[in-house]
N, C-alpha and C positions, 0 to 999 in steps of 0.2 A: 743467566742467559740460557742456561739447558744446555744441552748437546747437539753439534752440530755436523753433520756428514759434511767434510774437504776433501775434492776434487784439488791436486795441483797437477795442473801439465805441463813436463817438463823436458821433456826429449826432444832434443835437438843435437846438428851437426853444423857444420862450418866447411865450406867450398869454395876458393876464394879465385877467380879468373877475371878478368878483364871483359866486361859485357859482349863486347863482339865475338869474343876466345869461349866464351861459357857454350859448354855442351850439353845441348838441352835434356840428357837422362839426366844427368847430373843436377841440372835444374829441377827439373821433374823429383828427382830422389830427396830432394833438399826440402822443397816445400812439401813433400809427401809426410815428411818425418815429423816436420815441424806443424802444417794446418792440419793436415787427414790426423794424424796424432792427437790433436787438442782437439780436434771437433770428432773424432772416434771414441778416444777415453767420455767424452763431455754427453754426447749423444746416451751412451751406455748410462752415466749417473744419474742422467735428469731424471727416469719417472721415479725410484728411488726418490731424490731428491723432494721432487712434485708431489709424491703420497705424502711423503712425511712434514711435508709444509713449510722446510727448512733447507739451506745446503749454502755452502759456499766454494764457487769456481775460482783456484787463482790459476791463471796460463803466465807461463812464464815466458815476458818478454826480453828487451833488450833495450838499451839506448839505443837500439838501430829499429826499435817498433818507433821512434823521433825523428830519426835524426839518420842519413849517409854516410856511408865512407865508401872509396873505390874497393874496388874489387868484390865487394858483396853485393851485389845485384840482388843476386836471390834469399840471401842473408833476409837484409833489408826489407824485402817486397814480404819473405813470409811472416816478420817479425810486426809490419805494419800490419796482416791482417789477421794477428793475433790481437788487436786491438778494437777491428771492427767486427770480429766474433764475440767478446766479452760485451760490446755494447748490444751487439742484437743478443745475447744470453740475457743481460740486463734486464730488457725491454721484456722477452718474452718468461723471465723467471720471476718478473718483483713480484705477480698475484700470487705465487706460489714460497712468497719467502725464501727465493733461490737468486742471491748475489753473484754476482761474474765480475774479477776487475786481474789487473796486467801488473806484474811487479816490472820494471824494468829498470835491470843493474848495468852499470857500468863493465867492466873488463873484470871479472871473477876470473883467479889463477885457479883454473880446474885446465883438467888436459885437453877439453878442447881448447881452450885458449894456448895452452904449452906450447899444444900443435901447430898455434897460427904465428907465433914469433919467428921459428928457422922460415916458415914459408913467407911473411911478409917479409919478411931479409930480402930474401932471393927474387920477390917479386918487386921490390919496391927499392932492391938495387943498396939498403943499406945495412947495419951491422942490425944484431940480434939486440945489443944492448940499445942502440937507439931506438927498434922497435917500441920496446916495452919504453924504456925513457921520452919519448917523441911521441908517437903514433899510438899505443897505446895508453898511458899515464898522463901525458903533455899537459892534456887539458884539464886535470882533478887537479884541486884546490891545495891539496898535500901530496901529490904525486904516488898515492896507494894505487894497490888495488881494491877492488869493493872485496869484502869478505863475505863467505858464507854465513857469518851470524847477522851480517848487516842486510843479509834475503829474509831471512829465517827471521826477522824482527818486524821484517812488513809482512810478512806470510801470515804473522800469528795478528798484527792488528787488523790484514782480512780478514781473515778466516773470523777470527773472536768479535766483528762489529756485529751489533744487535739488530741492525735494522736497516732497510734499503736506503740512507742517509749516505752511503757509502756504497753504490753501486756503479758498473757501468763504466770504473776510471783508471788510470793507469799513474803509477808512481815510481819516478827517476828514483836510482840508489846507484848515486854515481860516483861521490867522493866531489860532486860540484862540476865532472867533464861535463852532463849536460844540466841543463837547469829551465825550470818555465816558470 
């Protein structure tokens, strides 16, 4: 297959208020982190990418680039248009042998997540264990969370596919919460 230049973008953050309550800096800072991030890192690699004929884009989405939940408005809204980024990179990277596609996990125990358990408590009125047992877990098929090696397993089947047969698409790693 050769060598291939990976772009993964992955920086994000977690704000979680009730849509009428959301403060629009706050709005503002959230998709700023999340799309200007992915489409700033993304912008920089392509001619890179372009000369060398090759490259693979993975943006790191979410269940929620699918799928709803309260309180993430802006969650939600940026994580779906990390998906209509990857499709127009798609489009305009296949002559160039430059793939763009979406990993989207389930509830990863990283500290943004840590962080959203005491806050969904407090918002959502119930204990921290039901958080994570309920609201987060409910819906996967074994009640995990996704793991990091279970990203890092579709990172490397992006990254490592040969040929635009594989561009343009986004892939649930959810433990089965969502599914299509």
């Amino acid at each position: 297959w050769g060598t291939v230049d990976v772009l993964i973008a992955n920086a994000g953050i977690q704000i979680v208020h009730r849509t009428e309550n959301f403060p629009f800096a706050e709005w503002k800072k959230l998709l700023a982190i999340h799309l200007d991030g992915a489409f700033l890192t993304t912008k920089a690699c392509l001619p890179h990418m372009y000369a060398q004929k090759a490259g693979s884009i993975i943006l790191m989405g979410s269940v929620h680039s699918k799928l709803a939940s309260p309180l993430k408005s802006a969650y939600v809204t940026a994580k779906h248009g990390l998906i209509g980024l990857a499709r127009t990179l798609a489009k305009e990277g296949a002559e160039f042998g430059v793939r763009a596609n979406v990993i989207c996990p389930g509830f990863v125990k990283t500290p943004l997540v840590e962080k959203q358990i005491p806050e969904q408590a407090v918002r959502l009125g119930i204990s921290e264990e039901d958080v994570v047992k309920k609201v987060m877990l409910g819906g996967t098929v074994d009640g995990e969370f996704t793991t990091l090696e279970d990203v890092a397993e579709v990172a490397v089947m992006f990254a490592g596919f040969p040929t635009n047969a594989l561009t343009g698409q986004s892939l649930i790693v959810s433990h089965g919460w969502a599914m299509e």
